[in-house]
Every structure is written in C-alpha cells, then in structure tokens.
PDB file of N, CA, C and O in Angstrom, chain B, residues numbered from 101:
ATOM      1  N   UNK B 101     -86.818 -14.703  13.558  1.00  0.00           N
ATOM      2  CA  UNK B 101     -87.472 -13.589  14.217  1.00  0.00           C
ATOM      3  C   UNK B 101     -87.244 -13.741  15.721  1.00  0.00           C
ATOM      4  O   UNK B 101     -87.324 -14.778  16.378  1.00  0.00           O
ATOM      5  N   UNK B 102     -86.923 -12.417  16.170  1.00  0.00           N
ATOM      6  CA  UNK B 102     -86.567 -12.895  17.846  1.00  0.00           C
ATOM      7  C   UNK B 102     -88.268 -12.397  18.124  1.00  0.00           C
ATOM      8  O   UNK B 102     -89.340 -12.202  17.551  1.00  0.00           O
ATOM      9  N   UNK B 103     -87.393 -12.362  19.825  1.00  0.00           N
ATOM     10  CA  UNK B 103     -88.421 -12.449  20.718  1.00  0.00           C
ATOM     11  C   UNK B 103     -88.919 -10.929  20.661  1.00  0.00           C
ATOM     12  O   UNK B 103     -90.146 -10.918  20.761  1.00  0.00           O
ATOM     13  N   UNK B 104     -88.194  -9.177  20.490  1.00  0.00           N
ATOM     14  CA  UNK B 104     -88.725  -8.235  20.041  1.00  0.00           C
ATOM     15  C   UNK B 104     -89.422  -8.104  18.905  1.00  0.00           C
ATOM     16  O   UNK B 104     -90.286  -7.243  18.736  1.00  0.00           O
ATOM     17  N   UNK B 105     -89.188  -8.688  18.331  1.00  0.00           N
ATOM     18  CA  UNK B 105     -89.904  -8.398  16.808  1.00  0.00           C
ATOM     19  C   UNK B 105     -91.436  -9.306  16.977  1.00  0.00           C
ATOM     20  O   UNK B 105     -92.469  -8.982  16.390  1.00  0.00           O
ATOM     21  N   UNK B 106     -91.318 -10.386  17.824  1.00  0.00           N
ATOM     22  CA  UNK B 106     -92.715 -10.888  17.796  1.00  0.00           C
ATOM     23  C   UNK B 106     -93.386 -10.340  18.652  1.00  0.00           C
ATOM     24  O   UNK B 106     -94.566 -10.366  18.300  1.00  0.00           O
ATOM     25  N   UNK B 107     -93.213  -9.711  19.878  1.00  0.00           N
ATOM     26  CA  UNK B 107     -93.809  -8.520  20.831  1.00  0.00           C
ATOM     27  C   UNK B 107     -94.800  -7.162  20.130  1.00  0.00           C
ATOM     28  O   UNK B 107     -95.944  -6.750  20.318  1.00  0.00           O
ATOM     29  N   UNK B 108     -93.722  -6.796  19.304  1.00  0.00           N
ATOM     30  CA  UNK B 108     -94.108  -5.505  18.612  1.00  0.00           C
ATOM     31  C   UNK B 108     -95.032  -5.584  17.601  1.00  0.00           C
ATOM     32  O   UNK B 108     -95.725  -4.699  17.098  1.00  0.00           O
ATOM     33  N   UNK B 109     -94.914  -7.298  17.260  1.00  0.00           N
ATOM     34  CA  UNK B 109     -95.992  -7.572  15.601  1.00  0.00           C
ATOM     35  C   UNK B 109     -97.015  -7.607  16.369  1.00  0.00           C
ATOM     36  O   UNK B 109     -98.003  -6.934  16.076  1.00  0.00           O
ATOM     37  N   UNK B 110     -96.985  -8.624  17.833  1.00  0.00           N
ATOM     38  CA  UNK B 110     -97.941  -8.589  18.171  1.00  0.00           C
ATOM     39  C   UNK B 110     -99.204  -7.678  19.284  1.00  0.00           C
ATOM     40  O   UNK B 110    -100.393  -7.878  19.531  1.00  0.00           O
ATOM     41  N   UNK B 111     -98.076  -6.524  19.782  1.00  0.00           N
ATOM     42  CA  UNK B 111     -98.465  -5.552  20.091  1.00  0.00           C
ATOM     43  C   UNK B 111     -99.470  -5.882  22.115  1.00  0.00           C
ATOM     44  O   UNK B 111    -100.391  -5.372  22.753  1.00  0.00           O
ATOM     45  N   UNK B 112     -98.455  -7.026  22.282  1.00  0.00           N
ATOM     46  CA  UNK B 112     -99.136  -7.713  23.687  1.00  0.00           C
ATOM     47  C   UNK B 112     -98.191  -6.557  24.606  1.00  0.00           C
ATOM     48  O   UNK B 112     -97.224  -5.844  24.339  1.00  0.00           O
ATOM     49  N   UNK B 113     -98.902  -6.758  25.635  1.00  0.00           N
ATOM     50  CA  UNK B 113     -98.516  -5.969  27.217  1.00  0.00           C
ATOM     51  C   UNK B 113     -97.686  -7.569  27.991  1.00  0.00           C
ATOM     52  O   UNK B 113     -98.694  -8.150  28.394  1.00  0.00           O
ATOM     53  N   UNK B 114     -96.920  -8.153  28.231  1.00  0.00           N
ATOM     54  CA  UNK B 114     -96.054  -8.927  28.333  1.00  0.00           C
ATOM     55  C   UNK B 114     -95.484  -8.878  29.925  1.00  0.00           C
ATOM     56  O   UNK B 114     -95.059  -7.732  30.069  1.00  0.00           O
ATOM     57  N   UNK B 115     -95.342  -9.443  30.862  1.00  0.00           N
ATOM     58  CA  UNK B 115     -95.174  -8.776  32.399  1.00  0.00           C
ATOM     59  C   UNK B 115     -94.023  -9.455  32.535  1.00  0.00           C
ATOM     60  O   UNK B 115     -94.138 -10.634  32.201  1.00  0.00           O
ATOM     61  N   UNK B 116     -93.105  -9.182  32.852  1.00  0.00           N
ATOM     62  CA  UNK B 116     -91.729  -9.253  33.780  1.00  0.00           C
ATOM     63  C   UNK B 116     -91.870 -10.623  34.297  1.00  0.00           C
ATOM     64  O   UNK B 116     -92.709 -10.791  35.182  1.00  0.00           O
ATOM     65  N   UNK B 117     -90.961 -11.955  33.752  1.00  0.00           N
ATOM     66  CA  UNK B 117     -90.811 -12.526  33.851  1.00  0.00           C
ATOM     67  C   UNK B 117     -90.145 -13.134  35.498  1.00  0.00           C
ATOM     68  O   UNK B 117     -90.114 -14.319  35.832  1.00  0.00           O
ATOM     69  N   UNK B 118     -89.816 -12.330  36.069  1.00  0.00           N
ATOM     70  CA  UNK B 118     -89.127 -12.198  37.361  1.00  0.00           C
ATOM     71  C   UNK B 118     -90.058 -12.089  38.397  1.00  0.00           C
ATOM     72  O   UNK B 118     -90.581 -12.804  39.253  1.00  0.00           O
ATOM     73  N   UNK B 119     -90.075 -10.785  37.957  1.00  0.00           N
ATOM     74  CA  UNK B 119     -91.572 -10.339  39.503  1.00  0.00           C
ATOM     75  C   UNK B 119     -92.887  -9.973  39.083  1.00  0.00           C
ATOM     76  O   UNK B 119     -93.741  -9.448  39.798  1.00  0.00           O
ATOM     77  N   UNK B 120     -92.985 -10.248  38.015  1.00  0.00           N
ATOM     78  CA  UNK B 120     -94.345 -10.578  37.190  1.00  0.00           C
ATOM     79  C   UNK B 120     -95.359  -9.458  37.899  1.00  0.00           C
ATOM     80  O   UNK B 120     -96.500  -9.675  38.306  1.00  0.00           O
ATOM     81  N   UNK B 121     -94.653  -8.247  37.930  1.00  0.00           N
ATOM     82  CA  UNK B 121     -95.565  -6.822  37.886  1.00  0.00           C
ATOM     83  C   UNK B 121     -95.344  -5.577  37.014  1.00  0.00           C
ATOM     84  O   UNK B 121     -96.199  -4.700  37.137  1.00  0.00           O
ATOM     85  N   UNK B 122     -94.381  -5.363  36.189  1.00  0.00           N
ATOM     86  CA  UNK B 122     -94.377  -4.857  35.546  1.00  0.00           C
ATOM     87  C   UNK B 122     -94.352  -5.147  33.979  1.00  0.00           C
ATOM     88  O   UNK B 122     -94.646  -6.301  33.669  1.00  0.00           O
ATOM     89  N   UNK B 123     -94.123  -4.493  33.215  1.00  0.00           N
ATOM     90  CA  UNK B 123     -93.802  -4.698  31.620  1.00  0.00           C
ATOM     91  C   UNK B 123     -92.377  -5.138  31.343  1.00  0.00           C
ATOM     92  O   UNK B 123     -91.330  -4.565  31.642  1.00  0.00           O
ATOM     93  N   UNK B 124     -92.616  -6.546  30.559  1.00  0.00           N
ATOM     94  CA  UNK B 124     -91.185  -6.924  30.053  1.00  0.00           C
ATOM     95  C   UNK B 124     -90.633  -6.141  29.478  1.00  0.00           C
ATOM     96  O   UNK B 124     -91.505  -5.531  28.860  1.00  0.00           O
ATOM     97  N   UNK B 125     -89.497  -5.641  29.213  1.00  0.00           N
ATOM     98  CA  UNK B 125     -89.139  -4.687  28.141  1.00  0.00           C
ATOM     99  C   UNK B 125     -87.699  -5.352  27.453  1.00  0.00           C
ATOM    100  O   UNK B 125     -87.325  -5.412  26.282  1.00  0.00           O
ATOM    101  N   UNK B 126     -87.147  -5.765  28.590  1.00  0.00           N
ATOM    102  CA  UNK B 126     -85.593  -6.280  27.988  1.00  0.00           C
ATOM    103  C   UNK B 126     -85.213  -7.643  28.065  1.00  0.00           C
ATOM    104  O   UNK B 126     -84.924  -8.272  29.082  1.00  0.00           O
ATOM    105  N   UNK B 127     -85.241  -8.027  26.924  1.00  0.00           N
ATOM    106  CA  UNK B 127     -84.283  -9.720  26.612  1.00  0.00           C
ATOM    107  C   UNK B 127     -83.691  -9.821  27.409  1.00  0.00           C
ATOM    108  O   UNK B 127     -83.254  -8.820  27.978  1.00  0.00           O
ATOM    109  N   UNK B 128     -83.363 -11.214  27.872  1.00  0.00           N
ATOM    110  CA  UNK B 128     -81.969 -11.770  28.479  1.00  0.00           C
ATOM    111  C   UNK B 128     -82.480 -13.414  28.291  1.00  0.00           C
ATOM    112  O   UNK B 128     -83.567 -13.991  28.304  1.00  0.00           O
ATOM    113  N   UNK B 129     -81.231 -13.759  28.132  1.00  0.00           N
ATOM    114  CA  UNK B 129     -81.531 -15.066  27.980  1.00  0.00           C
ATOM    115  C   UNK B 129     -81.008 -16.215  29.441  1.00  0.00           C
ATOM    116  O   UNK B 129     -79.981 -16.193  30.119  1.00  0.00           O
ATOM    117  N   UNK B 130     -81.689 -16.728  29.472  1.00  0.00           N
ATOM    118  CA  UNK B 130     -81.838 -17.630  30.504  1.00  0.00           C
ATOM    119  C   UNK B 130     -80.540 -18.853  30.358  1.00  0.00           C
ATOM    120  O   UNK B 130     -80.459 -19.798  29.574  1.00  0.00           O
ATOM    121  N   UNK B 131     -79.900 -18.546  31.097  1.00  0.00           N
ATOM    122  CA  UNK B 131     -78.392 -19.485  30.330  1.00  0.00           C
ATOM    123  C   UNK B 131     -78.742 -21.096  31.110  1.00  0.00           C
ATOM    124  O   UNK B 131     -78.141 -22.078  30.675  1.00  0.00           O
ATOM    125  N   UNK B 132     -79.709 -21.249  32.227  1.00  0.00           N
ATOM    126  CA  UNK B 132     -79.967 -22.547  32.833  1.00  0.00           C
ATOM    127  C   UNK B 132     -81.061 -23.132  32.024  1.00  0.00           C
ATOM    128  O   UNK B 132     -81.090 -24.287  31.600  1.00  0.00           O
ATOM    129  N   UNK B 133     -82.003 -22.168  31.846  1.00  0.00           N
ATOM    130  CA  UNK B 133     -83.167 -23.163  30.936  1.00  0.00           C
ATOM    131  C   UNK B 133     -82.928 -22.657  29.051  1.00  0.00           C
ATOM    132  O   UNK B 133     -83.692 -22.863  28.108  1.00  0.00           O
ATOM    133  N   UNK B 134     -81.663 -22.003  29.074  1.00  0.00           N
ATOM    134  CA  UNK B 134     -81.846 -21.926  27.421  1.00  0.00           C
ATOM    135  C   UNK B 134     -82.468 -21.292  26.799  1.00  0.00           C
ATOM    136  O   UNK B 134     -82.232 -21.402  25.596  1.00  0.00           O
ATOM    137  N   UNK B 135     -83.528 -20.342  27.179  1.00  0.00           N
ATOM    138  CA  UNK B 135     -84.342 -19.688  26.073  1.00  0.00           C
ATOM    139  C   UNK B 135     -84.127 -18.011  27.026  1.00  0.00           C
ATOM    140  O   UNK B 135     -83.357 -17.546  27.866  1.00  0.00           O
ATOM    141  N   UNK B 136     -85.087 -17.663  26.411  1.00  0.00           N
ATOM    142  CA  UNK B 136     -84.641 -16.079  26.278  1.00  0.00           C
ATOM    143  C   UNK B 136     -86.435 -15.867  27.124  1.00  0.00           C
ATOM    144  O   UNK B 136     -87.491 -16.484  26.988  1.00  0.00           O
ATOM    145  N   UNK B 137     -85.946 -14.498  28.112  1.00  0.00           N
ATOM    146  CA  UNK B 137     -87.240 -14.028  29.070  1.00  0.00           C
ATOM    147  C   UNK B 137     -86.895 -12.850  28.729  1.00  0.00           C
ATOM    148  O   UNK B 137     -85.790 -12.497  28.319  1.00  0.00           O
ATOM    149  N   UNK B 138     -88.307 -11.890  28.974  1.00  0.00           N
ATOM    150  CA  UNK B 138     -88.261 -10.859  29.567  1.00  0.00           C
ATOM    151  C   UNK B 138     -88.388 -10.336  30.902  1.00  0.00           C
ATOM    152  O   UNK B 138     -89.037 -10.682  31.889  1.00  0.00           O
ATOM    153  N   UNK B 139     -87.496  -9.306  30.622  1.00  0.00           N
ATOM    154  CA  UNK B 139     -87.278  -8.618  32.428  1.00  0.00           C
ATOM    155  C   UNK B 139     -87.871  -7.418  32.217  1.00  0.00           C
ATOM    156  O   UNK B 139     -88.033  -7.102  31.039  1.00  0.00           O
ATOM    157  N   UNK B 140     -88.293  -6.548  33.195  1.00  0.00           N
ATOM    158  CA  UNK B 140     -87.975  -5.394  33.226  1.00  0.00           C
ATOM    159  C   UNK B 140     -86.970  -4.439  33.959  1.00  0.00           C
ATOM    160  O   UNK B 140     -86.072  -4.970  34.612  1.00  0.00           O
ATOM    161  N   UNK B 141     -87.061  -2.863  33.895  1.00  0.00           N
ATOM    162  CA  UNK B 141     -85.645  -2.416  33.729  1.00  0.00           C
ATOM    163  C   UNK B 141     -85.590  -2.377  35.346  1.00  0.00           C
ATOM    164  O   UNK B 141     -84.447  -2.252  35.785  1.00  0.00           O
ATOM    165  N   UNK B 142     -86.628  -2.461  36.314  1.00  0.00           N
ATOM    166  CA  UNK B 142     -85.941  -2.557  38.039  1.00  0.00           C
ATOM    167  C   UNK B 142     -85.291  -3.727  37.666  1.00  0.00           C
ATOM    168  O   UNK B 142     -84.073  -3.561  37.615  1.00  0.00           O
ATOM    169  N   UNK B 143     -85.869  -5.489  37.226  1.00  0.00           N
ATOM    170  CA  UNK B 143     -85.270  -6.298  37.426  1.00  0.00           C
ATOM    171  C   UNK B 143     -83.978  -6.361  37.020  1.00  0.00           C
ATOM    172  O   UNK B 143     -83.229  -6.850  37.865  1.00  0.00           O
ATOM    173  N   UNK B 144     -83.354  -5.947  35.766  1.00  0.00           N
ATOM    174  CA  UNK B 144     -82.144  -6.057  35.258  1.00  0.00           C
ATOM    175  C   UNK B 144     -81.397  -5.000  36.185  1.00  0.00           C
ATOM    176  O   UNK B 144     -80.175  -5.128  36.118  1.00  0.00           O
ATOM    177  N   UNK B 145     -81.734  -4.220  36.838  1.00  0.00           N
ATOM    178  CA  UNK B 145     -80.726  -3.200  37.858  1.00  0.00           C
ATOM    179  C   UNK B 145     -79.996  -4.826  38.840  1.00  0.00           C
ATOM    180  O   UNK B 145     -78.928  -5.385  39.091  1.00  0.00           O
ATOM    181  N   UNK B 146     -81.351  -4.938  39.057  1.00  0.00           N
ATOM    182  CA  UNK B 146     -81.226  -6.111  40.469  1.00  0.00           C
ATOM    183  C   UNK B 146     -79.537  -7.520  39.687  1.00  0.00           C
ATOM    184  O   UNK B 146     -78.490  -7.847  40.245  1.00  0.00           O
ATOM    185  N   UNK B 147     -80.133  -7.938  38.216  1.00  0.00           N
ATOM    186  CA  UNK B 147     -79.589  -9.099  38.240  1.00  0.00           C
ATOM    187  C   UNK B 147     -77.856  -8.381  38.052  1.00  0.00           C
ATOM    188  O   UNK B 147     -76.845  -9.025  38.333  1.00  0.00           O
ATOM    189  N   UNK B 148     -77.846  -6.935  37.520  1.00  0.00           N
ATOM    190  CA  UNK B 148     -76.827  -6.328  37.019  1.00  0.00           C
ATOM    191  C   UNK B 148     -75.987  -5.914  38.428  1.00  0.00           C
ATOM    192  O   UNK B 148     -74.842  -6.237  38.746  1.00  0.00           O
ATOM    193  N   UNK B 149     -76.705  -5.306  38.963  1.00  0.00           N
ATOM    194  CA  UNK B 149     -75.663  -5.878  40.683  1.00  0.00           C
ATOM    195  C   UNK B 149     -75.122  -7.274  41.438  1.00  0.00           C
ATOM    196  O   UNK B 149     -74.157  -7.413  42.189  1.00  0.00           O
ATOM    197  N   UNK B 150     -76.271  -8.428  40.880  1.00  0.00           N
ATOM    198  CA  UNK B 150     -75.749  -9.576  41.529  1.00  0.00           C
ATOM    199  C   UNK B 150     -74.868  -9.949  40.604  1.00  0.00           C
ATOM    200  O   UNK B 150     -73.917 -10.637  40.975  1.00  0.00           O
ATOM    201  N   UNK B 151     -74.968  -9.652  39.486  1.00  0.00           N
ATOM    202  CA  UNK B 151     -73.548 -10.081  38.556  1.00  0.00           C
ATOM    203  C   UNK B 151     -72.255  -9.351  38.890  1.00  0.00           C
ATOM    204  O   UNK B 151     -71.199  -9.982  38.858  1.00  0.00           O
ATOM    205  N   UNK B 152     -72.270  -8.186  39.178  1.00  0.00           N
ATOM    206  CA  UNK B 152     -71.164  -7.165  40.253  1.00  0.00           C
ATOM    207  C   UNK B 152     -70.479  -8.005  40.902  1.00  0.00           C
ATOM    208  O   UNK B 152     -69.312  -8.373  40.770  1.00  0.00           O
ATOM    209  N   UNK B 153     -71.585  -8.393  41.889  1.00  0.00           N
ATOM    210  CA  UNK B 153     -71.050  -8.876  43.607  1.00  0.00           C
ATOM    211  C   UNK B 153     -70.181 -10.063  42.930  1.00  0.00           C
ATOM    212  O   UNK B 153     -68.958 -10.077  43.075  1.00  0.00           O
ATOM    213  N   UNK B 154     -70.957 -11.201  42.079  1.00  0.00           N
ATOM    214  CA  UNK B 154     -70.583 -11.960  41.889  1.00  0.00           C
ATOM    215  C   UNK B 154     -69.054 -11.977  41.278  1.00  0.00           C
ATOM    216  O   UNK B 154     -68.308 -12.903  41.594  1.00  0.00           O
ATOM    217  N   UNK B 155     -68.625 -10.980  40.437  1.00  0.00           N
ATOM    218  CA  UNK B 155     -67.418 -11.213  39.947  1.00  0.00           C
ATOM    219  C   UNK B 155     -66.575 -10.768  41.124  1.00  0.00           C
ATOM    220  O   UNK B 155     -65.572 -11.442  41.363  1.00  0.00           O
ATOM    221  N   UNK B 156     -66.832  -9.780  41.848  1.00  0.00           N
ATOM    222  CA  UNK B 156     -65.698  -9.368  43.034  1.00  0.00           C
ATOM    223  C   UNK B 156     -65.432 -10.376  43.554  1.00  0.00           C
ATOM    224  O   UNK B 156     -64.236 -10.642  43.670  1.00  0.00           O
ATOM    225  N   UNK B 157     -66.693 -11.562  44.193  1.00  0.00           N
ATOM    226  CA  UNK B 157     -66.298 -12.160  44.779  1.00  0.00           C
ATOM    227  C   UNK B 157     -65.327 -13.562  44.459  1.00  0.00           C
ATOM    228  O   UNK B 157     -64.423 -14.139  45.063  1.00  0.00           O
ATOM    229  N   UNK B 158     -65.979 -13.741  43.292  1.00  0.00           N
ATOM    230  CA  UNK B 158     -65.099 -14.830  42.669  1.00  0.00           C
ATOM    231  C   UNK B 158     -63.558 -14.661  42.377  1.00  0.00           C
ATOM    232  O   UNK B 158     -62.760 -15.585  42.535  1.00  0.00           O
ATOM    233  N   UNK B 159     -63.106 -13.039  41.811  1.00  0.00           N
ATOM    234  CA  UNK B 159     -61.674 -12.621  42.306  1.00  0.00           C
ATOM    235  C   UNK B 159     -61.171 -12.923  43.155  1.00  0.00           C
ATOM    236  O   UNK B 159     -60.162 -13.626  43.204  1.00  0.00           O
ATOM    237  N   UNK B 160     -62.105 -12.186  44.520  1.00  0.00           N
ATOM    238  CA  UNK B 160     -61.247 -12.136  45.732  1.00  0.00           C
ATOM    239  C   UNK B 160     -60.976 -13.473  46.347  1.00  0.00           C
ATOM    240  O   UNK B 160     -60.358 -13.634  47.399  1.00  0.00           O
ATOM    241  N   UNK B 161     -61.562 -14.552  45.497  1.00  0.00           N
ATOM    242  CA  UNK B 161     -61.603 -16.288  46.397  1.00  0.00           C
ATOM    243  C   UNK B 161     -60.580 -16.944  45.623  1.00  0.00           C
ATOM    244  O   UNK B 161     -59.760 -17.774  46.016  1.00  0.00           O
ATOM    245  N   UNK B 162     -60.768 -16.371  44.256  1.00  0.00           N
ATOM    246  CA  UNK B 162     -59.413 -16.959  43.734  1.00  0.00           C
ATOM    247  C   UNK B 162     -58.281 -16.433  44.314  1.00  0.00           C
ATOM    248  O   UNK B 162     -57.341 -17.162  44.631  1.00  0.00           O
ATOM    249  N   UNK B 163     -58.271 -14.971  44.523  1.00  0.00           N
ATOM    250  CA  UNK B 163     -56.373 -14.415  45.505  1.00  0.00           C
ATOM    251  C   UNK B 163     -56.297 -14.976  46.744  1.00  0.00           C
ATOM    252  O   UNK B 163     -55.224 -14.820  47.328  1.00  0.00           O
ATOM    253  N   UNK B 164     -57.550 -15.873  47.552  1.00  0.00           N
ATOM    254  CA  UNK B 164     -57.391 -15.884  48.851  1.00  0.00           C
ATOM    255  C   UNK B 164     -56.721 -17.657  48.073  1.00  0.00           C
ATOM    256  O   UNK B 164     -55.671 -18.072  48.563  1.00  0.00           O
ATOM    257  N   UNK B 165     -57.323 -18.429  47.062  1.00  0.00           N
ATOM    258  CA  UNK B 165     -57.145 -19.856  47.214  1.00  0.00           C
ATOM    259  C   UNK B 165     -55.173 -19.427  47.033  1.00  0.00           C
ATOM    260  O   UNK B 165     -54.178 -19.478  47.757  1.00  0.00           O
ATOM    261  N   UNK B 166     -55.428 -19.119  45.945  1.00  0.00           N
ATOM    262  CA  UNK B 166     -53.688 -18.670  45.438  1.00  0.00           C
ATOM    263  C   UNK B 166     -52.398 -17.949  46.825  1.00  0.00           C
ATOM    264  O   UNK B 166     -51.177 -17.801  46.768  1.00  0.00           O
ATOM    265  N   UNK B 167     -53.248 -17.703  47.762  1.00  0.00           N
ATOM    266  CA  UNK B 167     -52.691 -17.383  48.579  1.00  0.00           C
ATOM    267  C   UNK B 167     -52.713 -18.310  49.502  1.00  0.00           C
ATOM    268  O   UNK B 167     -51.996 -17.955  50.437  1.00  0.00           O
ATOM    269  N   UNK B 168     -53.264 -19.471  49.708  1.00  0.00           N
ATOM    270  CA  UNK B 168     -53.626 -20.281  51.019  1.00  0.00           C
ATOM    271  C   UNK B 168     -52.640 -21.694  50.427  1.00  0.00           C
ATOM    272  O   UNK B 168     -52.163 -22.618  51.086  1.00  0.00           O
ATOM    273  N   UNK B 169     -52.562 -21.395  48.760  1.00  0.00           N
ATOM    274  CA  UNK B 169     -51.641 -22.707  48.453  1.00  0.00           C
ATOM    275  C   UNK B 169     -50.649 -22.618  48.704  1.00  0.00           C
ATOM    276  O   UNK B 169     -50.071 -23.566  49.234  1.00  0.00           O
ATOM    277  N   UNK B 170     -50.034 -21.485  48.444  1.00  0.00           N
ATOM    278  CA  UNK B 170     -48.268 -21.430  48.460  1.00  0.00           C
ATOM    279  C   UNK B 170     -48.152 -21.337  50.033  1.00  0.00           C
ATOM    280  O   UNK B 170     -47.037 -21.744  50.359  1.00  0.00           O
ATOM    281  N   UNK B 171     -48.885 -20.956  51.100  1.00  0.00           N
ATOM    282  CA  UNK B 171     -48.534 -21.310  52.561  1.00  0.00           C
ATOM    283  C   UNK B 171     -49.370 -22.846  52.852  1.00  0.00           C
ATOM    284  O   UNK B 171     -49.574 -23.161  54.025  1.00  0.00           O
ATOM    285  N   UNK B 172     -49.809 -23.721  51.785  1.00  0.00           N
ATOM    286  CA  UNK B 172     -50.071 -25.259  52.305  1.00  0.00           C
ATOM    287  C   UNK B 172     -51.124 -25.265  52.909  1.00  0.00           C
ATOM    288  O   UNK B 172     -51.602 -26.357  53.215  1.00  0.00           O
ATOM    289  N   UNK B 173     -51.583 -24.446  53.147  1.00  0.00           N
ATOM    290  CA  UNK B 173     -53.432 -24.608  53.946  1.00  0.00           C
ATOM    291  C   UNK B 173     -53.916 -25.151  53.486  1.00  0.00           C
ATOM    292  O   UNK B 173     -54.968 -24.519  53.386  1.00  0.00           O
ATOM    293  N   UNK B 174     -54.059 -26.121  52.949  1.00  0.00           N
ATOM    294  CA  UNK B 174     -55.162 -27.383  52.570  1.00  0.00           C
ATOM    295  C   UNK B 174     -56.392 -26.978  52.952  1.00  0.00           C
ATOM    296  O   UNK B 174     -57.223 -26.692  52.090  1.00  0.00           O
ATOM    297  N   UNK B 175     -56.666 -26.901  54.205  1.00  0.00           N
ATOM    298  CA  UNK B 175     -58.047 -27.309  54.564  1.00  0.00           C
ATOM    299  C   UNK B 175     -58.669 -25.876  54.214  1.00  0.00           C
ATOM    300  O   UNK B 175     -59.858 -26.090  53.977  1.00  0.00           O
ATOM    301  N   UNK B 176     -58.377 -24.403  54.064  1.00  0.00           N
ATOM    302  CA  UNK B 176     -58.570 -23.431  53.628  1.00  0.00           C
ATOM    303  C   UNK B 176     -58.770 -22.977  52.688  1.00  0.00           C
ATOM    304  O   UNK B 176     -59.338 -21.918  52.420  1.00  0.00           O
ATOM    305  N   UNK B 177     -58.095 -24.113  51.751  1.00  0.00           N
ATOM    306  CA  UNK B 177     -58.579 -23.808  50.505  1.00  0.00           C
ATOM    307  C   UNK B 177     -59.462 -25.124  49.553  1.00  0.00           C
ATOM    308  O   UNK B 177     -59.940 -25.033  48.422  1.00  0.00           O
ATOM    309  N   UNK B 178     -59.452 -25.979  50.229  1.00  0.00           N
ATOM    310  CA  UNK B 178     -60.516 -26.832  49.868  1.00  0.00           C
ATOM    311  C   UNK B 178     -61.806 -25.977  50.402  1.00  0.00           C
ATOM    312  O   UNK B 178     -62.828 -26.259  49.778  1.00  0.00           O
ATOM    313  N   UNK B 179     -61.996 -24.863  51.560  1.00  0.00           N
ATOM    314  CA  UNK B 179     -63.017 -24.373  51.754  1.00  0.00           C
ATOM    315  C   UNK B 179     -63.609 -23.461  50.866  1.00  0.00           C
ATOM    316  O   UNK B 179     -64.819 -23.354  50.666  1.00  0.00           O
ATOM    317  N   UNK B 180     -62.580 -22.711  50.264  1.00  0.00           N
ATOM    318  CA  UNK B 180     -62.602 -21.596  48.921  1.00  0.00           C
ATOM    319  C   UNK B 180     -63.166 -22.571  47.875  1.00  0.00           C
ATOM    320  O   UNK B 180     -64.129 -22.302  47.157  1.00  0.00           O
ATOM    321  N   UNK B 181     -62.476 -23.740  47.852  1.00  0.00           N
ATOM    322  CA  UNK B 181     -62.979 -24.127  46.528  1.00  0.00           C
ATOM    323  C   UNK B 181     -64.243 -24.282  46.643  1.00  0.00           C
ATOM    324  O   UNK B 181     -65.042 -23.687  45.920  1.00  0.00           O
ATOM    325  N   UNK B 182     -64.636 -25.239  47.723  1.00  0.00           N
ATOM    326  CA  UNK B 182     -66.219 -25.441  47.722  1.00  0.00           C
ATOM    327  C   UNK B 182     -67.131 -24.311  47.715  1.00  0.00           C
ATOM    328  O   UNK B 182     -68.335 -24.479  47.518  1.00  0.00           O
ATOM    329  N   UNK B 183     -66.401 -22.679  48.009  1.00  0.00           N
ATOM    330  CA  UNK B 183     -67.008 -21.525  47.988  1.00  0.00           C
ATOM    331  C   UNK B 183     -67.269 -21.531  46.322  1.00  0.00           C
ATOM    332  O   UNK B 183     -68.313 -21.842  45.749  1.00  0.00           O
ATOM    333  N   UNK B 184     -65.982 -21.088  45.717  1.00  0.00           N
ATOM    334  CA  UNK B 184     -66.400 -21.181  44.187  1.00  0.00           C
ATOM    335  C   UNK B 184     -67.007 -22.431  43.616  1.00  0.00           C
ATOM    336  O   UNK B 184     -67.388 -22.380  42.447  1.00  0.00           O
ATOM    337  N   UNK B 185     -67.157 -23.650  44.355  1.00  0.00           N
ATOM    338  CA  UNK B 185     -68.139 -24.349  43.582  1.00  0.00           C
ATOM    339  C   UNK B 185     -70.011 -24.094  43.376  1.00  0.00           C
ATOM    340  O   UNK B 185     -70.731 -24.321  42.404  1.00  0.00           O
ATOM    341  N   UNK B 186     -70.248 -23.682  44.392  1.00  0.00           N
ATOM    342  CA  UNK B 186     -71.295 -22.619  44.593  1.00  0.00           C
ATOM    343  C   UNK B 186     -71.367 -21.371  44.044  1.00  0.00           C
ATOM    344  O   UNK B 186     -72.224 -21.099  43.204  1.00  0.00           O
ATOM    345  N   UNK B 187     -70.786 -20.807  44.320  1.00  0.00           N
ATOM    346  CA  UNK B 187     -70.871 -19.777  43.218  1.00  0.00           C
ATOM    347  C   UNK B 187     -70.814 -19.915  41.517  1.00  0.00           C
ATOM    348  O   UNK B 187     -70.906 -18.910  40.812  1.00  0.00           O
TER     349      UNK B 187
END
C-alpha cells in the first residue's frame, strides 16, 4: 500500500512537507533520505524549475569542460569539474 492509498483510508489533512503550509497532495520521493514526502502543487512548480536550471546547467559545464580540454586548460576545467561536483 503506498503512501496515497493510506492518506485517503485515512482521510487526514497532511501539510506540505517543504513549507509545511499547505496540503500535501503529491508524492515524490526523497532520493537522499529514501522514503517518499508529500509536497504540494506551489512546491513541486518550485522543485520542477530547479530541476530545469539544473539540467541546463550541467549541459552547458559539460560543453565548456569538453571545450577547455582539447585547448589544455587544466586549471579551467578542474574548475568545471569541481562545479559539477556540486551540482
């Protein structure tokens, strides 16, 4: 039984695991602590843009590393990397 089906049996008002003011409404699972929260639907706008930014940016650091190797910049792209190690 997931986590909707025990909500609905149990018929609780459940608050947004995030900013803990509104109503949970939507699963997501927590890929650092492993289990599954509820969000609600402002919060998932929010995490659904930082997941956006996040892939552009991780593209654009990989074309800059791929570009900084074949001209030998070392020190430019050890900086990228430590960018994508953070990220």
């Amino acid at each position: 039984m997931d986590l909707n089906h025990i909500l609905i049996s149990v018929g609780k008002m459940i608050k947004c695991d995030l900013c803990k003011k509104r109503k949970g409404e939507i699963p997501v699972t927590d890929e650092k602590a492993g289990k599954q929260i509820l969000i609600c639907e402002s919060c998932d706008l929010d995490l659904f843009d930082a997941r956006t930014l996040q892939n552009k940016l991780v593209k654009e650091i990989k074309i800059q590393i791929k570009h900084h190797k074949k001209r030998q910049n070392i020190p430019a792209v050890n900086s990228l990397e430590y960018l994508m190690s953070i990220i």
